[in-house]
N, C-alpha and C positions, 0 to 999 in steps of 0.2 A: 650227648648234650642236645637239648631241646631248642630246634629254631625257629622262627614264626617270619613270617614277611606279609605284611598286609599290600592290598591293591584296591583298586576303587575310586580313590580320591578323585576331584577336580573342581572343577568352576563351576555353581550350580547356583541359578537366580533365586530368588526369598520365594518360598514355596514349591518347592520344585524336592526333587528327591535323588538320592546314591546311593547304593550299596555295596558296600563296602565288603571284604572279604580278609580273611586271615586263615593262613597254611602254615599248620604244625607240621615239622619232622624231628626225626632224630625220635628219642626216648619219649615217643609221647605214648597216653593213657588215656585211654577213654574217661579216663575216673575223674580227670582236673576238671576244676573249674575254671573257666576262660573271663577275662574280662575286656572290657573296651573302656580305653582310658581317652581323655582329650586334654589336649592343652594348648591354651590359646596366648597370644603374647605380651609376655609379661605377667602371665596367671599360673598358678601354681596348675602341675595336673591333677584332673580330676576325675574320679569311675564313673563311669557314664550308664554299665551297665556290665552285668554278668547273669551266666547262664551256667549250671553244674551237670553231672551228667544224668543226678535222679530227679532234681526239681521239673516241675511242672511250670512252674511260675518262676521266671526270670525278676532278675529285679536291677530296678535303673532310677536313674538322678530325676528325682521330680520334674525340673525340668525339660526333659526328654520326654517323662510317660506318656502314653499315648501318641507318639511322634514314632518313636522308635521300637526297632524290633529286632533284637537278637538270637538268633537260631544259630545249631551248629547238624553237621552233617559227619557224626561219628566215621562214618566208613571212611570218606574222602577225607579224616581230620582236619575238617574246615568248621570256620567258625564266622556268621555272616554280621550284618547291621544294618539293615533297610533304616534307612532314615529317613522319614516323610514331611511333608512342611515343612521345611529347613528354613531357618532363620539368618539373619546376618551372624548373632550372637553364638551360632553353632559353630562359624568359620575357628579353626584351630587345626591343629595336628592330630590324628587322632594315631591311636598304638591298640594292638591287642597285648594279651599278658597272658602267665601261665607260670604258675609260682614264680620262680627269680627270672624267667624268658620275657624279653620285651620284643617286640618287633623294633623294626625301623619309622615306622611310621608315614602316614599316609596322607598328605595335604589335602582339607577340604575349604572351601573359600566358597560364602554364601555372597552374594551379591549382586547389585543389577549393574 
């Protein structure tokens, strides 16, 4: 069974930056595609971005583009999310995924 735990989160002022991290074990495959979901309170969640294991070009919520950067590190079956410029409106929980795998999720809070 495939398990994920992300790390990263924390308190970060309006423009300032985190990254965030996510560890696959169990039955994982280089072959999945990984996503980074968010959800903020009272807001349905939402994919923020994902990244597969042939594409070239990742792809993420307009909102994020150019903010954000998802990379994964096959060998160490990690999967990252440099978040840059951070907004208030990015503060949420954020989870990675991996077909039916969710993590627990990881609190990010933008703020001064």
């Amino acid at each position: 069974q495939l398990q994920l735990v992300e790390s990263g989160g924390g308190l970060v002022q309006p423009g300032g930056s985190l990254r965030l991290s996510c560890v696959a074990s169990g039955a994982f495959t280089n072959y999945y595609t990984i996503g980074w979901f968010r959800q903020a309170p009272g807001k349905e969640r939402e994919g923020i971005a994902c990244i597969s294991s042939v594409d070239v070009s990742p792809n993420y919520l307009d909102s994020v583009k150019g903010r954000f950067i998802v990379s994964r590190d096959n060998a160490k079956n990690m999967v990252y999310l440099q978040m840059n410029s951070l907004k208030p409106e990015d503060t949420a929980v954020y989870y990675c995924n991996v077909e039916a795998a969710w993590g627990q999720g990881t609190q990010v809070t933008v703020s001064s």
